[in-house]
C-alpha atoms as an extended CHARMM CRD file, in Angstrom:
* protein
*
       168  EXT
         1         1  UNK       CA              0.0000000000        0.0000000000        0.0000000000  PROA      1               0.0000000000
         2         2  UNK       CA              1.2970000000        3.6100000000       -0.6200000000  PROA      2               0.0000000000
         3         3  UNK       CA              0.9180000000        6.1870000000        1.8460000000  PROA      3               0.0000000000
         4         4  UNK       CA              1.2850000000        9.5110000000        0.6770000000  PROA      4               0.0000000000
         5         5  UNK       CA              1.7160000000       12.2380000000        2.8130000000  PROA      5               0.0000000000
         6         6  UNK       CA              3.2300000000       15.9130000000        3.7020000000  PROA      6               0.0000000000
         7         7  UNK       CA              6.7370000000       15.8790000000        3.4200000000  PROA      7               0.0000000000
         8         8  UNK       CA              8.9450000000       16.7400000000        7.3570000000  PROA      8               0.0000000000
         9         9  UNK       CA             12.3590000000       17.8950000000        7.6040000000  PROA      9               0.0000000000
        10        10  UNK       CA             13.1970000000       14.3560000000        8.6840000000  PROA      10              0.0000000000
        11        11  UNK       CA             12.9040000000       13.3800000000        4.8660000000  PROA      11              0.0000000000
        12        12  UNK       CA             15.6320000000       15.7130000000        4.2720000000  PROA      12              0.0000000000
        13        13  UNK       CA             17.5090000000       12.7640000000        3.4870000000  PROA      13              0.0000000000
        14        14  UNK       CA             15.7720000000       10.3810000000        1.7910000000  PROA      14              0.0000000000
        15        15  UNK       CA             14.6580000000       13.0350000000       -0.9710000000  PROA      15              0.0000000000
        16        16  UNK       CA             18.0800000000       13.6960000000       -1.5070000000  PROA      16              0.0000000000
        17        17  UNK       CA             18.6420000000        9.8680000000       -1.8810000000  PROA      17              0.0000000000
        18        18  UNK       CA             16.1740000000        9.5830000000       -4.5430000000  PROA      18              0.0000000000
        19        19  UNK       CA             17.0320000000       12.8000000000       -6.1150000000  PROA      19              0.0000000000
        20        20  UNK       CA             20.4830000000       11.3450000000       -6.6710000000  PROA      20              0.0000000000
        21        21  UNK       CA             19.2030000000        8.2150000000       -7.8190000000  PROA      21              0.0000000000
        22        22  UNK       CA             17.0410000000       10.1920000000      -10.4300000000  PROA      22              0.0000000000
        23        23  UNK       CA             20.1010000000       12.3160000000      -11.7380000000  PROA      23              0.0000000000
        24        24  UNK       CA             22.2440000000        9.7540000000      -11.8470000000  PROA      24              0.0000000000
        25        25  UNK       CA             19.9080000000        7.8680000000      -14.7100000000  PROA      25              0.0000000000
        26        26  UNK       CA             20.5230000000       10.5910000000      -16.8160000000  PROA      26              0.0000000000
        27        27  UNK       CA             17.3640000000       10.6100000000      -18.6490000000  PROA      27              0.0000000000
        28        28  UNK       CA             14.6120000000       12.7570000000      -17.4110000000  PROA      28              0.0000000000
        29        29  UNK       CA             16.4800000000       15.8570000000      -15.2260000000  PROA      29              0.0000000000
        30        30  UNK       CA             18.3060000000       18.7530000000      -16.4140000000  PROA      30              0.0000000000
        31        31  UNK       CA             20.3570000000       18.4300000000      -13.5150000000  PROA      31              0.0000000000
        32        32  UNK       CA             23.7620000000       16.4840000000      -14.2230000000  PROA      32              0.0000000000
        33        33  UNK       CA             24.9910000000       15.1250000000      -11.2950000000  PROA      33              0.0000000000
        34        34  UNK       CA             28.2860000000       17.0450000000      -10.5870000000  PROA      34              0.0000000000
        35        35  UNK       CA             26.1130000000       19.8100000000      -10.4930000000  PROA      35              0.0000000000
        36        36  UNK       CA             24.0500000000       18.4560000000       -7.9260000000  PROA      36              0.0000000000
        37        37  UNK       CA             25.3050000000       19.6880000000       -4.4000000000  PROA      37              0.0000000000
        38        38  UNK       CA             22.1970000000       20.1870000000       -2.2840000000  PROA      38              0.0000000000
        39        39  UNK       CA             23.1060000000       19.0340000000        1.7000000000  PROA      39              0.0000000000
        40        40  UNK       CA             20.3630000000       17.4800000000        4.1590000000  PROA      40              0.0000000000
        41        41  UNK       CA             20.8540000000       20.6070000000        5.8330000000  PROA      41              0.0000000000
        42        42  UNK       CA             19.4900000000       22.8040000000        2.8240000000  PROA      42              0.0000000000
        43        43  UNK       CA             16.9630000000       20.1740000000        1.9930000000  PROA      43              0.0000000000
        44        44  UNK       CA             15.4960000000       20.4080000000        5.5710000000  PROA      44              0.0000000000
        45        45  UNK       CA             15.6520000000       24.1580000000        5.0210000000  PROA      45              0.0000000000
        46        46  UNK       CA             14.0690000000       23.7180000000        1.8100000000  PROA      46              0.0000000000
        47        47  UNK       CA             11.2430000000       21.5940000000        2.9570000000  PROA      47              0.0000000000
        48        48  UNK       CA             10.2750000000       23.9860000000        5.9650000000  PROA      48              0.0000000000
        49        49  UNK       CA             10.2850000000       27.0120000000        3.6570000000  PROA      49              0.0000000000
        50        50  UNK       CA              7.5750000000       25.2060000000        1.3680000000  PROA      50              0.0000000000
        51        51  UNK       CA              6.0370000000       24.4300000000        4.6860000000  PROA      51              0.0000000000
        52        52  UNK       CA              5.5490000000       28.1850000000        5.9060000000  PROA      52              0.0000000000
        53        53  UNK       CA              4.4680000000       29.2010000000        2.1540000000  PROA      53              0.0000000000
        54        54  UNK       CA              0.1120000000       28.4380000000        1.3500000000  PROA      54              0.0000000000
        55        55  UNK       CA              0.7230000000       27.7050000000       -1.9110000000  PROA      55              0.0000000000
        56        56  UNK       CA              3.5150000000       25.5120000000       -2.2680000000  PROA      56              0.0000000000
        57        57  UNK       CA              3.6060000000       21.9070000000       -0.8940000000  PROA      57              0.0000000000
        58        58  UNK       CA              5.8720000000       18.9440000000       -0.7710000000  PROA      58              0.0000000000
        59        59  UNK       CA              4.0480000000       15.3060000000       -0.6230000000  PROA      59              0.0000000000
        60        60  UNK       CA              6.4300000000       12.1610000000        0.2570000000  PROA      60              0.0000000000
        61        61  UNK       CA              5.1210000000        8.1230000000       -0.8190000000  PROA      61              0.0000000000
        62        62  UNK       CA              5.7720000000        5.7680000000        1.5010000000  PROA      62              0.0000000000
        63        63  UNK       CA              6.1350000000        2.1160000000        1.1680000000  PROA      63              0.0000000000
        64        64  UNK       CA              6.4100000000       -0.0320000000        4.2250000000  PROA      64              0.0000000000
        65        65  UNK       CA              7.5180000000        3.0950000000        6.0380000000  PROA      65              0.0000000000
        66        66  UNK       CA             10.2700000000        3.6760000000        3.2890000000  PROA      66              0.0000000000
        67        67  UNK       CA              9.7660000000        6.7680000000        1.1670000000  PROA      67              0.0000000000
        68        68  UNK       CA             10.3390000000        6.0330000000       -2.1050000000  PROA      68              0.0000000000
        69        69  UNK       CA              8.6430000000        9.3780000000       -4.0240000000  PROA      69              0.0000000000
        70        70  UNK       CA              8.4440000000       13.0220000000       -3.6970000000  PROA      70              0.0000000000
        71        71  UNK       CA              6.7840000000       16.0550000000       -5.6240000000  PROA      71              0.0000000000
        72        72  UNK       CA              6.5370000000       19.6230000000       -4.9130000000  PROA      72              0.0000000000
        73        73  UNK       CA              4.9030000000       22.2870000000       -6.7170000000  PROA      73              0.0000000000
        74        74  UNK       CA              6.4640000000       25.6040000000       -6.3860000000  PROA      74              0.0000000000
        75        75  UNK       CA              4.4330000000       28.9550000000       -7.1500000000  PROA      75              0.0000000000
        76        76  UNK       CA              6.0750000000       32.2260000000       -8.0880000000  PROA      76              0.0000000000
        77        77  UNK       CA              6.2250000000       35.1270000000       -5.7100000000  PROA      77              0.0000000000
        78        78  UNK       CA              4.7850000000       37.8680000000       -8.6170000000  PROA      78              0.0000000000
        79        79  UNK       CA              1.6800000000       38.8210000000       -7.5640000000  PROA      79              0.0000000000
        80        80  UNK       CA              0.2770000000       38.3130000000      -11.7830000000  PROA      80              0.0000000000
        81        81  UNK       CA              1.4840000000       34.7540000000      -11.5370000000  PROA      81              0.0000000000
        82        82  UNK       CA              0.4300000000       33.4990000000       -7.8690000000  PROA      82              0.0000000000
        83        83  UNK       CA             -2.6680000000       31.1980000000       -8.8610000000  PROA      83              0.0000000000
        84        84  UNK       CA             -0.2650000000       29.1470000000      -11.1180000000  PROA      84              0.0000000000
        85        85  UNK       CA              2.9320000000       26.9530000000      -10.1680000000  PROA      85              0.0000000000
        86        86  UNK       CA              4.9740000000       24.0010000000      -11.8420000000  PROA      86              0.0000000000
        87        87  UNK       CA              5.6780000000       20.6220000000      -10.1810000000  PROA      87              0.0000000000
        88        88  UNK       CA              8.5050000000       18.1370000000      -10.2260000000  PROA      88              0.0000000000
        89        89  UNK       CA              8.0720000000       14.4400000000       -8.9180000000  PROA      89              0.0000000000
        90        90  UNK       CA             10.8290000000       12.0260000000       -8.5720000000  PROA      90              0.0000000000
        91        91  UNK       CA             10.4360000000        8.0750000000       -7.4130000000  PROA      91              0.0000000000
        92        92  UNK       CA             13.1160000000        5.5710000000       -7.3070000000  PROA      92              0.0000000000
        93        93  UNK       CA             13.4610000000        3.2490000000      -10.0340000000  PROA      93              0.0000000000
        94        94  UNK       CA             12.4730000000        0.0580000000       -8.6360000000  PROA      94              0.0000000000
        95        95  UNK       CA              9.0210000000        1.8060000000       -7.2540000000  PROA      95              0.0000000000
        96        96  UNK       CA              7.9030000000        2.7620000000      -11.0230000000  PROA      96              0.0000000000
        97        97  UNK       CA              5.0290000000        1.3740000000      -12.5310000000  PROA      97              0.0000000000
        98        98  UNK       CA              3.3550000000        0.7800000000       -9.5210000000  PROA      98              0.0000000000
        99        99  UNK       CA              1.1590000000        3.9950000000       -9.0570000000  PROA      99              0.0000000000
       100       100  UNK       CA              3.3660000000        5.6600000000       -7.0230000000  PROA      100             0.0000000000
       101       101  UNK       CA              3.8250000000        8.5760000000       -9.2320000000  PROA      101             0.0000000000
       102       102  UNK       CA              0.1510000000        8.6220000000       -9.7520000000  PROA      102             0.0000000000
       103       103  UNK       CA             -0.5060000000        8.9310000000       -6.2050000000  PROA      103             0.0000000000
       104       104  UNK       CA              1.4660000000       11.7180000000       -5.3800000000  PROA      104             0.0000000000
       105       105  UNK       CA              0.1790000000       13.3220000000       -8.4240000000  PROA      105             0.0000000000
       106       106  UNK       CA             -3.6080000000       12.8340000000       -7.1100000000  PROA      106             0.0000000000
       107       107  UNK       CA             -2.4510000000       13.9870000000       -3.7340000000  PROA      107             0.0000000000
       108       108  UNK       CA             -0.6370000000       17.0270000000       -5.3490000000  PROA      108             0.0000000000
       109       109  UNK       CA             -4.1520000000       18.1510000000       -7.6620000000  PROA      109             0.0000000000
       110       110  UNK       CA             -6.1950000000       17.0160000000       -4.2700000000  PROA      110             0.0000000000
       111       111  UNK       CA             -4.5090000000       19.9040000000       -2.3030000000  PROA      111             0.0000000000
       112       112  UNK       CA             -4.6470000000       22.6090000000       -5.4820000000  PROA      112             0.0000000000
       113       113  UNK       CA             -8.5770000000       21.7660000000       -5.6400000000  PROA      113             0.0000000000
       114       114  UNK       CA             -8.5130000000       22.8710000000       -2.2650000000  PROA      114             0.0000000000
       115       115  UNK       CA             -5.9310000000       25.6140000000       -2.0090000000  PROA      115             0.0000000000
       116       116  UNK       CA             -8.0790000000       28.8020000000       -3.0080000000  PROA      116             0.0000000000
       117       117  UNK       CA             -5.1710000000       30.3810000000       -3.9480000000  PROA      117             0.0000000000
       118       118  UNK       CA             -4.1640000000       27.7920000000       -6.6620000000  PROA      118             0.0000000000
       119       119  UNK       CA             -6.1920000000       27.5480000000      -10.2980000000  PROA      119             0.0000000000
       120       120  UNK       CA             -3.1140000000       26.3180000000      -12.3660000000  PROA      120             0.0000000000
       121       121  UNK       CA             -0.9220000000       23.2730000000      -11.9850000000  PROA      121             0.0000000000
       122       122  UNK       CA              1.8470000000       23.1120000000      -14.9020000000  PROA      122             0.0000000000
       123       123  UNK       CA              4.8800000000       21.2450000000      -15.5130000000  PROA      123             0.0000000000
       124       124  UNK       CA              7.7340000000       20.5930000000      -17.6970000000  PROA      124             0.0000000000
       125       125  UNK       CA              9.0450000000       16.9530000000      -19.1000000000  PROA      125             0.0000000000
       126       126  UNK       CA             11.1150000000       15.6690000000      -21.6590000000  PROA      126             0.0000000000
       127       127  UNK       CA              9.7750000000       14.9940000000      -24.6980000000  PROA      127             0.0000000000
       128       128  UNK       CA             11.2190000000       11.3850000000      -24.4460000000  PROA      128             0.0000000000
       129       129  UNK       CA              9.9750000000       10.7020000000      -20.9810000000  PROA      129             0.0000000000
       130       130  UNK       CA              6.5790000000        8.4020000000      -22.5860000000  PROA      130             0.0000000000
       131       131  UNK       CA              5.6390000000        6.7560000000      -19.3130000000  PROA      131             0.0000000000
       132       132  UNK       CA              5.0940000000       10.7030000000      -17.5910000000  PROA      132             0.0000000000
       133       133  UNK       CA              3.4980000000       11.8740000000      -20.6200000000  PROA      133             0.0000000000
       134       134  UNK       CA              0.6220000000        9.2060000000      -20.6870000000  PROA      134             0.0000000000
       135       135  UNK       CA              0.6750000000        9.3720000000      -16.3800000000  PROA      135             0.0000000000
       136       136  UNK       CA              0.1210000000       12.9780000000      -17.2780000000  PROA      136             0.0000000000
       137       137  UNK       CA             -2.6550000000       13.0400000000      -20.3670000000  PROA      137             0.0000000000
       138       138  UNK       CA             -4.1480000000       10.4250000000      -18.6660000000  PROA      138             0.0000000000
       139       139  UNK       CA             -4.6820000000       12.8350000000      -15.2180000000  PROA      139             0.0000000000
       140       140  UNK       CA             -6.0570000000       15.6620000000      -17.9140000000  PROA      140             0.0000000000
       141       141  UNK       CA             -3.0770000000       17.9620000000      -18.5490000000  PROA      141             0.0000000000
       142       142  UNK       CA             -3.0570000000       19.2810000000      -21.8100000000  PROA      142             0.0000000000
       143       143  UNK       CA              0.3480000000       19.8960000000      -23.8620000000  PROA      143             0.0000000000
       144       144  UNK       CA              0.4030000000       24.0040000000      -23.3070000000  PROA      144             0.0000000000
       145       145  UNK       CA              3.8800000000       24.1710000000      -25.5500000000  PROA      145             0.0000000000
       146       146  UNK       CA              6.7020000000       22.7290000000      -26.5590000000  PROA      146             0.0000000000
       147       147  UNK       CA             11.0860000000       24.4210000000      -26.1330000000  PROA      147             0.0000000000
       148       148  UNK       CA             12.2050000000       22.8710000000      -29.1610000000  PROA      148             0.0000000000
       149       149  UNK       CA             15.9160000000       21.4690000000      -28.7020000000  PROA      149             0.0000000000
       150       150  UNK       CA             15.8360000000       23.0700000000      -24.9410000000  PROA      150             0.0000000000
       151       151  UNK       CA             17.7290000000       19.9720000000      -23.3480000000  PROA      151             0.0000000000
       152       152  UNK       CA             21.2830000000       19.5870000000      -24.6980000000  PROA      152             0.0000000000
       153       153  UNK       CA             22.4330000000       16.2020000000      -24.1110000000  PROA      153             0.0000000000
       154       154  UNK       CA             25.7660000000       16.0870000000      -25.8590000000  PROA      154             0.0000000000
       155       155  UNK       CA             26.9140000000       17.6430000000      -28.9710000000  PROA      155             0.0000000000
       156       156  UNK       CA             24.2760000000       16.5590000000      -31.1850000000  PROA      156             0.0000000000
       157       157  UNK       CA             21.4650000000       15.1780000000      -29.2180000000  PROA      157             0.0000000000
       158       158  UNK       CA             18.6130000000       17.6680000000      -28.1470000000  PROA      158             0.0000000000
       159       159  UNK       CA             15.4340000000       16.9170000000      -26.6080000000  PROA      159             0.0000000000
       160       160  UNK       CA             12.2380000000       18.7910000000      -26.5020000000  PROA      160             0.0000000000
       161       161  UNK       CA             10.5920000000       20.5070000000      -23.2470000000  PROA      161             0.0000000000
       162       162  UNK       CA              7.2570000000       19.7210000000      -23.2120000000  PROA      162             0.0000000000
       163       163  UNK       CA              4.9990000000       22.4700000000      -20.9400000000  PROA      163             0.0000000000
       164       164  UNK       CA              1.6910000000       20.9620000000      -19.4570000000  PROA      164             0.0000000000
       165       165  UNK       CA             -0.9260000000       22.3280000000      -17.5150000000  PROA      165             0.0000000000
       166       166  UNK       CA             -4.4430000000       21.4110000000      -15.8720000000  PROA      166             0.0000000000
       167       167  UNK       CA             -6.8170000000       24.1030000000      -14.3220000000  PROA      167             0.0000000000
       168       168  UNK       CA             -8.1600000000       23.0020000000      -10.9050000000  PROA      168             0.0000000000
């Protein structure tokens, strides 16, 4: 069974886990992973700023008390752009394909539904990410645009940026 729930400073750790995990696959983050320098001390930091902020949120899965998933959305400060925010969602490998990512996701558009401050939920993936493209169609975001040859993977390999949304 998954449990999904808010994230704590105490996952500090774990998130940075599975964020490394994530990177190091190389296939769906911008993020390379000698880039990647975040410390459990700035990721607790992190997760009590979203924590103090009414529209931003961070949701942890749990599996047999292991966490094995995170997303946050993230809404800009500008007071034009408040209703609106992006979210990124990260679950180990070996915990894909088995509705983890769709359970954060429903516990993410849950909390916008209810957040009076929130009517837009958008997001970013890779044009070859398939498996997040269907999770995402198949929740009802709609393909708002497309960065053509925004990723740049090596010296001739580019991949698109696909921007979705859904109104809540």
């Amino acid at each position: 069974m998954i449990l999904i729930r808010l994230a704590e400073a105490k996952d500090a750790e774990k998130m940075l886990y599975i964020q490394e995990k994530v990177i190091s696959e190389e296939k769906y983050l911008i993020t390379e992973l000698e880039e990647f320098s975040q410390t459990v001390e700035g990721q607790s930091k992190w997760i009590e700023d979203k924590q103090l902020n009414k529209r931003e949120v961070i949701f942890v899965a749990e599996i047999q008390d292991e966490v094995v998933g995170w997303i946050v959305f993230q809404s800009p400060s500008r007071i034009r752009m408040a209703h609106t925010g992006d979210f990124g969602m990260m679950v180990l490998p070996d915990y894909r394909h088995r509705g983890v990512g769709k359970a954060l996701l429903n516990a993410l558009l849950e909390w916008a539904i209810k957040n009076p401050l929130i009517e837009k939920v958008c997001l970013g993936v890779f044009s070859t990410n398939e498996n997040a493209i269907k999770l995402y169609k198949n929740m009802g975001f709609k393909e708002e645009g497309r960065k053509v040859r925004e990723i740049k993977l090596n010296r001739n390999e580019y991949i698109d940026d696909i921007l979705m949304y859904k109104f809540v």
